[in-house]
Structures are given as structure tokens and as C-alpha cells.
C-alpha positions in Angstrom: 0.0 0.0 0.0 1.8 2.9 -1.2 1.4 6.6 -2.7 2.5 7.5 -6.3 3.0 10.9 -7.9 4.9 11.4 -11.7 5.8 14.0 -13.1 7.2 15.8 -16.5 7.4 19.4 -17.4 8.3 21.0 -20.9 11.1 22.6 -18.8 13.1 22.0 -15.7 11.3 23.0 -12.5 10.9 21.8 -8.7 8.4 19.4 -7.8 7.0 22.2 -6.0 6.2 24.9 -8.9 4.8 21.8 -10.6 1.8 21.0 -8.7 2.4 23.8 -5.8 3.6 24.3 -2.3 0.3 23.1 -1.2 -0.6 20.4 -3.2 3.1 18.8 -2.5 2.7 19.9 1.3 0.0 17.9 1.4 0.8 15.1 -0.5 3.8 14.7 1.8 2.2 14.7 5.1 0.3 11.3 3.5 4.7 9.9 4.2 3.0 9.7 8.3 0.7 7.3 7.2 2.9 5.4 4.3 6.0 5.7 6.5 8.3 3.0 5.4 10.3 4.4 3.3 10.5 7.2 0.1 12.2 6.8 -3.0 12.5 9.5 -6.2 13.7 8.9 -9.9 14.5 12.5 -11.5 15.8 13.1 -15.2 17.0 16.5 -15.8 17.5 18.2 -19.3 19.7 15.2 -21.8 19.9 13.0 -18.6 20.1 9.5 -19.9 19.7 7.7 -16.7 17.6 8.9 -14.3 18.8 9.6 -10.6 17.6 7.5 -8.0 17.1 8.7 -4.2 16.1 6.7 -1.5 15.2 6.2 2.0 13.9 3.8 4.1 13.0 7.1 7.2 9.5 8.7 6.5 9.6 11.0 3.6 8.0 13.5 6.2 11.0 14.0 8.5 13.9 13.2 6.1 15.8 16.1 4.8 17.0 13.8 2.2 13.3 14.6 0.6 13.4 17.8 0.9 16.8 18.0 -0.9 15.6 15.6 -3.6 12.6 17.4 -4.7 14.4 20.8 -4.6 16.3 19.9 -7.6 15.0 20.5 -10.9 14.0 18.2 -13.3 12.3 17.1 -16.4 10.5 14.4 -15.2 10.4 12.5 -11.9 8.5 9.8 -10.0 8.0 9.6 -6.0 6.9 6.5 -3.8 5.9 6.3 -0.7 6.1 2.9 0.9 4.0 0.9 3.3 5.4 -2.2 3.3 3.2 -5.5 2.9 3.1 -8.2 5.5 6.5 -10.1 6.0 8.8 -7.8 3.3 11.3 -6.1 5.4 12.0 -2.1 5.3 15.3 -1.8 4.0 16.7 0.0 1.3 17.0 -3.1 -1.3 13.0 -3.1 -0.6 12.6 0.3 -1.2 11.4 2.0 -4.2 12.3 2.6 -7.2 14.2 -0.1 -8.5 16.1 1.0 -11.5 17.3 -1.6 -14.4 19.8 -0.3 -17.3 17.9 3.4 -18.0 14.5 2.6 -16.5 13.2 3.7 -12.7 9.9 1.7 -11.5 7.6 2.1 -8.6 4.7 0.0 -7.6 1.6 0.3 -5.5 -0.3 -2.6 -4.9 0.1 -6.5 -4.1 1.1 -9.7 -6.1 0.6 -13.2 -4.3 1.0 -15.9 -3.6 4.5 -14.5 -3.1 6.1 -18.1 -2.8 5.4 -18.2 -6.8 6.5 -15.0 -7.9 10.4 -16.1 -9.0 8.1 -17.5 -11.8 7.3 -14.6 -14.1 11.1 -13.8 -13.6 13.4 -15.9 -16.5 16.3 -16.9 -14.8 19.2 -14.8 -16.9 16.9 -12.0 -15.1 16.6 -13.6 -11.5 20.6 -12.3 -11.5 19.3 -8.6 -11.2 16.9 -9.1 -8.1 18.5 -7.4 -5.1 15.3 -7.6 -2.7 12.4 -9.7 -2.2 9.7 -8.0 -3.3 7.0 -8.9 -5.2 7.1 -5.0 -7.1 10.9 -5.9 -8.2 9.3 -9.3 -9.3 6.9 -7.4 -11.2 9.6 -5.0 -12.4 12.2 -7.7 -14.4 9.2 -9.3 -16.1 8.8 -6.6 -17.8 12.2 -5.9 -18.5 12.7 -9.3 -19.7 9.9 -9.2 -22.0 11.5 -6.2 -23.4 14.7 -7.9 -23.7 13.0 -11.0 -25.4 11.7 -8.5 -28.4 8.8 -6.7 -27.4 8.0 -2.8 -27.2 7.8 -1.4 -23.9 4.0 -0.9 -24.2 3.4 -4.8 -25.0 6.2 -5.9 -22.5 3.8 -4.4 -19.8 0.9 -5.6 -21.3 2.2 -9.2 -21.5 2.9 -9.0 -17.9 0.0 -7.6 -16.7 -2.1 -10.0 -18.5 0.2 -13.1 -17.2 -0.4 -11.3 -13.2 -3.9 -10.8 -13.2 -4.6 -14.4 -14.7 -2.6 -16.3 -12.9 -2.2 -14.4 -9.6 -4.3 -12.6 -6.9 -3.7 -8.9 -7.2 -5.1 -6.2 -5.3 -3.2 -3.9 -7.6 -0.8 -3.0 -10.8 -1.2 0.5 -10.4 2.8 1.3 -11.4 4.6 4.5 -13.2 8.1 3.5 -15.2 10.3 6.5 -16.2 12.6 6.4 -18.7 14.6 9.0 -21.0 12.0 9.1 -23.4 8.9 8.5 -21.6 6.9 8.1 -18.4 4.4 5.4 -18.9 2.1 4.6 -15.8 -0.2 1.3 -15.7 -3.9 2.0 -13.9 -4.7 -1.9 -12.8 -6.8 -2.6 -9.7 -9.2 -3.9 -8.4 -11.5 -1.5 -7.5 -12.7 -4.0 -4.4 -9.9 -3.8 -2.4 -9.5 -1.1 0.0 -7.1 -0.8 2.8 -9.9 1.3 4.9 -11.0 4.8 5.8 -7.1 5.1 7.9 -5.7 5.1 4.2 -7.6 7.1 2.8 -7.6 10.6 4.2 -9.8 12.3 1.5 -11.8 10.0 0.9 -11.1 9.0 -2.6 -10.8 5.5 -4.0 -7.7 4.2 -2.6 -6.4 3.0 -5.8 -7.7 5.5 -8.2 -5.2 7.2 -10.4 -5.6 10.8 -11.6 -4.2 12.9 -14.2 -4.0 17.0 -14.4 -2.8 18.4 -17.9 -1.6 22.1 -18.3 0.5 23.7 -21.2 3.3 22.9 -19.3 3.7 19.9 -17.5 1.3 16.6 -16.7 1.2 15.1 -13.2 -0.5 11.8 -12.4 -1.1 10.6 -9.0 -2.4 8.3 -6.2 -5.3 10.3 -4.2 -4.7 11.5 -0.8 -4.6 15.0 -1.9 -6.1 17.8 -3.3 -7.1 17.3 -7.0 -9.9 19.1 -7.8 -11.7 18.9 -11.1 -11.9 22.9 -11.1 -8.2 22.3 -11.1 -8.0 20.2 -14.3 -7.9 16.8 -12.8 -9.9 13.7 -14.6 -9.9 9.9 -13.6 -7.3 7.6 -15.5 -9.5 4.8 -16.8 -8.8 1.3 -15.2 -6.7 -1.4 -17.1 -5.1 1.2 -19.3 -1.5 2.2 -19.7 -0.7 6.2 -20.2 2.6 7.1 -22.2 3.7 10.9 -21.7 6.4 12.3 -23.6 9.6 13.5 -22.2 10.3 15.7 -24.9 7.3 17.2 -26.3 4.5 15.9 -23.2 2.7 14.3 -26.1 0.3 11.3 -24.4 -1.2 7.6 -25.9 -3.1 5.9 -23.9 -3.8 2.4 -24.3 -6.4 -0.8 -22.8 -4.8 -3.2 -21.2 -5.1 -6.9 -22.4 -5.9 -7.6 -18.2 -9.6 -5.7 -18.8 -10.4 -9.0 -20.4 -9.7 -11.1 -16.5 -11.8 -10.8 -13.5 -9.2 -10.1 -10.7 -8.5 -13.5 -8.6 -9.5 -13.4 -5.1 
């Protein structure tokens, strides 16, 4: 059960003149509640890998945060971890996990857990640092990509394979890369982690974009994100691909729309 937020601008700029000093005030005071751990991927301008920050203190009280989203940048993702049952907090837990030029966070759960090394080839289990079922999630895609397909079908592929085979609660995930942040909007929109979680009363899971001239955030709820404001619901089983360069969007279905989520 964590809290996303991505981000890309047409120029460099905080986090901050982004969405605001009020929107991102409040979207980090939800770090109390989703307190183990924070992670950031940032690309600045011709940055061909993106820079990964992490933490395994409350984003909330870590100055490492503050730091991290002072920096400008192109485009960026955040995560803000609450761990599931029996994975530890430590920092090869933590997200984002980055492979080769991509950064990937993850908010939802894959079990049984026991299975997961499954969906992984084994020229890929090599990369696995931690025992998560998000990294799991992660190197299936990658090794799809490596076995041919385009990013968009690589995610697809996997998606399709996790929601069949697998009880998910949720796929919800953002992957940035030099060219492109692509996020995935899977869940299912029965499972809740209860009212605790959820302190605006939004869907827990539900992902929501805002689109200026400028920039294009997405993000978990939790915070202000008014429609007034420009804000509209991502549709579920979709996948949304954002430009670096020119904040162009596609947005795709997902072959998983076609699976009733395991329970």
C-alpha cells in the first residue's frame, strides 16, 4: 500500500512549482501514514539515466526529501512505501528499482508470493536485489523487453500473465525512462485498505491525471485534485505514455480488462 505521484514538465522546474507548495505539502504529510520508506527517480535536461534517491525514514521528516525534490528536473516519479506483510523495510526493498535506464515504482500486491520467481526468467533472476514482489513485477517486464517486445506490449504481456494467474489487489505502477513516463492504472477497485488510508476519501487505488501547457502530473489520491483544477480519472486497465520531450500522451487498454481479478 503505497502513494505515487509522476511527473514531467516541458522545462526544468521543482516538484514544488509543478503542482504547488500546497498540493506537494499535502501530498507529503500522507509519508505519516505510508511511513516506510520514500524513493525518487529524476531526469533532468539530456539525462540519460535517471537519478535514483532513497530512504527507508518517513519521507516526512527526512531532509533527504526535501533535498531531492528541490532539484530540478524534467521528469520525476516519487513513492511512498507501506510495506506489505512479511517484506522487510530496507533499502533493497525500497522503491524505485532502477534496471539499465529505467526507474519503476509500484503500488499494490502480487501473491501468492512463494510463486512469484516464476514470471522472472532466470538470466533476469541475477538482477533481483530484494524480495519484493514489485521488483518481481519489475524484471518481467524488462525481460519481455529484452526477449523483443516494445515497452508498451512488454507491460501488457505482464499484466495479463499477473492478473490471470495471480491474486492482485493492484498493478497500479509508473516507469520512467529517458523518453517517456508510462504509468499502468490496474486494480481492483474491491480492495481497500480502509477509511485510515484514505484521508480524502477518494478511492484508494484510483489514479488521476491533471494536464496544463506545461507539464502533466498523475497521481495516487490523498490529496487535493480538484476537477476545477484540471484533474480527470485515468480509466482502469489502461497504460498512459507521456512524452519526455514534447508531453505528447497515448493511452492504451490493457489486455488484463479482459480477466476478473483472482481473489
Amino acid at each position: 500500500m503505497c502513494r505515487l505521484l509522476g511527473c514531467v514538465s516541458s522545462s526544468s522546474r521543482t516538484l514544488s512549482e509543478v503542482i504547488g507548495e500546497a498540493g506537494l505539502s499535502v501530498f507529503t504529510d500522507l509519508s505519516s501514514l505510508h511511513d516506510d520508506g520514500w524513493g525518487a527517480a529524476t531526469l533532468g535536461d539530456n539525462q540519460k539515466t535517471p537519478t535514483v534517491t532513497k530512504s527507508t525514514l518517513p519521507a516526512f521528516r527526512d531532509d533527504l526529501f526535501r533535498e531531492t525534490l528541490a532539484v530540478k528536473t524534467r521528469a520525476s516519479i516519487v513513492h511512498f512505501r507501506k510495506a506489505s506483510v512479511g517484506l522487510a523495510v530496507e533499502m533493497r526493498n525500497t522503491h524505485p528499482f532502477l534496471y539499465g535506464d529505467v526507474a519503476f515504482t509500484h503500488n499494490g500486491s502480487i501473491s501468492p508470493q512463494s510463486r512469484l520467481d516464476e514470471i522472472v526468467p532466470p538470466n533476469f533472476q541475477q538482477h533481483l536485489i530484494g524480495t519484493t514482489d514489485s521488483e518481481r513485477y519489475f524484471m518481467a517486464v524488462m525481460a519481455a523487453i529484452a526477449d523483443g517486445l516494445t515497452f508498451a506490449e512488454a507491460i501488457d504481456t505482464v499484466i495479463t500473465r499477473l492478473t490471470r494467474d495471480f491474486e492482485v489487489s493492484s498493478l497500479n505502477a509508473m516507469f520512467v525512462t529517458p523518453e517517456a513516463l508510462y504509468v499502468v492504472n490496474c486494480h481492483d477497485p474491491g480492495q481497500t485498505p480502509g477509511p485510515a488510508m484514505e484521508p480524502d476519501g477518494q478511492p484508494y487505488y484510483r489514479l488521476r491525471m491533471r494536464r496544463k501547457a506545461d507539464s502533466l502530473v498523475v497521481a495516487s489520491s490523498g490529496f487535493p485534485q480538484d476537477d476545477d483544477d484540471g484533474w480527470e480519472t485515468l480509466a482502469n486497465h489502461s497504460l498512459l505514455i507521456i512524452d519526455v520531450k514534447t508531453l505528447a500522451t497515448q493511452q492504451f487498454d490493457l489486455g488484463s480488462r479482459n480477466f476478473v481479478f483472482q481473489h
